[in-house]
N, C-alpha and C positions, 0 to 999 in steps of 0.2 A: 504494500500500500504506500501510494507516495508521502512526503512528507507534506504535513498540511501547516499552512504561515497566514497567520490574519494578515492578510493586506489592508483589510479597513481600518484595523486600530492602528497597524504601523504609518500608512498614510494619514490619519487623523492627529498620530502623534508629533510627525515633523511637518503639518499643517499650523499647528498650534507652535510651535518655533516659531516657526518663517513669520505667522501671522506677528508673531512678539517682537521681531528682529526689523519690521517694517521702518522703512524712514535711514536704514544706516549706510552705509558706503558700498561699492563697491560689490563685491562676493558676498559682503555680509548679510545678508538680504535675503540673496536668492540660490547659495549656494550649501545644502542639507548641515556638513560638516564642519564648515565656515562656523554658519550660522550659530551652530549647538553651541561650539567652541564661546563664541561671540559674546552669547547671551547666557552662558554662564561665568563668563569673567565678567560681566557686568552687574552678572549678581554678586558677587565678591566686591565689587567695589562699592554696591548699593549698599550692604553688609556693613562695611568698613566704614564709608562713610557717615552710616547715620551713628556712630558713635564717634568720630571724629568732629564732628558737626554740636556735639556739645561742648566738646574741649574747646573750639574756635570759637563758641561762643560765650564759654566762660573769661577767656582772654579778652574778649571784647568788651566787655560789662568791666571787668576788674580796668580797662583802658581808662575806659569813661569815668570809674569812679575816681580812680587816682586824677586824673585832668579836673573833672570837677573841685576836687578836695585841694589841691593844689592849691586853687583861687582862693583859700585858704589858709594857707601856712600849713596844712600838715600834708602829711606823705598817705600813701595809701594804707601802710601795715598798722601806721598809728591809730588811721582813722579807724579800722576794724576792729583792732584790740579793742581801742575805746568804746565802742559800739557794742561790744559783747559786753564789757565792764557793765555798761549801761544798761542792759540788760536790752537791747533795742533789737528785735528781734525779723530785720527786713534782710530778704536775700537779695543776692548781687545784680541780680535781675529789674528788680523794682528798684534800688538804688541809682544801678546806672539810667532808668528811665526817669527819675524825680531829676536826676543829675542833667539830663538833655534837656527835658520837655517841661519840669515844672523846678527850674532853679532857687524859684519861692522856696517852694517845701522841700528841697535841699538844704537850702541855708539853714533853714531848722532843726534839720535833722543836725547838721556839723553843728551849730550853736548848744543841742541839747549832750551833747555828746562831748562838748568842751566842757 
């Protein structure tokens, strides 16, 4: 008896590739093995980066707060300590946006903190 090969699921499987691979360069695209290759290194870098993508945005926050705090005479490790001292309980997140967008209630925050 010969040997019997789903060709429906295996064409449905590198249909669903090519279909994910759409929009990229070249082979990438439209060629079966290209393709596989393709779009599984860019799962690897979706992977990576969504936890890279917090780090860069912690450095960003911690930028802003130091530039903000500055306009104040202290550094940024001071203003932290102090801030914990304080018992002043905002993450770096919400600081660096008081620090941009509401410099008001920034100053507050470094006044209550001195």
């Amino acid at each position: 008896m010969p040997r019997s090969v789903n060709a429906v699921a295996s064409r449905a499987r590198r249909k669903k590739i090519l279909k994910l691979t759409r929009g990229q360069y070249g082979r990438r695209k439209n060629v079966w093995t290209v393709a596989k290759n393709s779009w599984e290194k860019g799962q690897q870098y979706a992977y990576r980066d969504r936890k890279a993508k917090k780090r860069s945005f912690r450095a960003l926050w911690i930028t802003r707060i130091n530039a903000g705090v500055r306009q104040f005479g202290m550094s940024y490790s001071v203003f932290m300590g102090k801030l914990h001292q304080a018992g002043i309980e905002l993450n770096r997140k919400v600081l660096a946006d008081l620090a941009m967008n509401q410099p008001e209630a920034f100053k507050a925050v470094v006044d209550k903190v001195k």
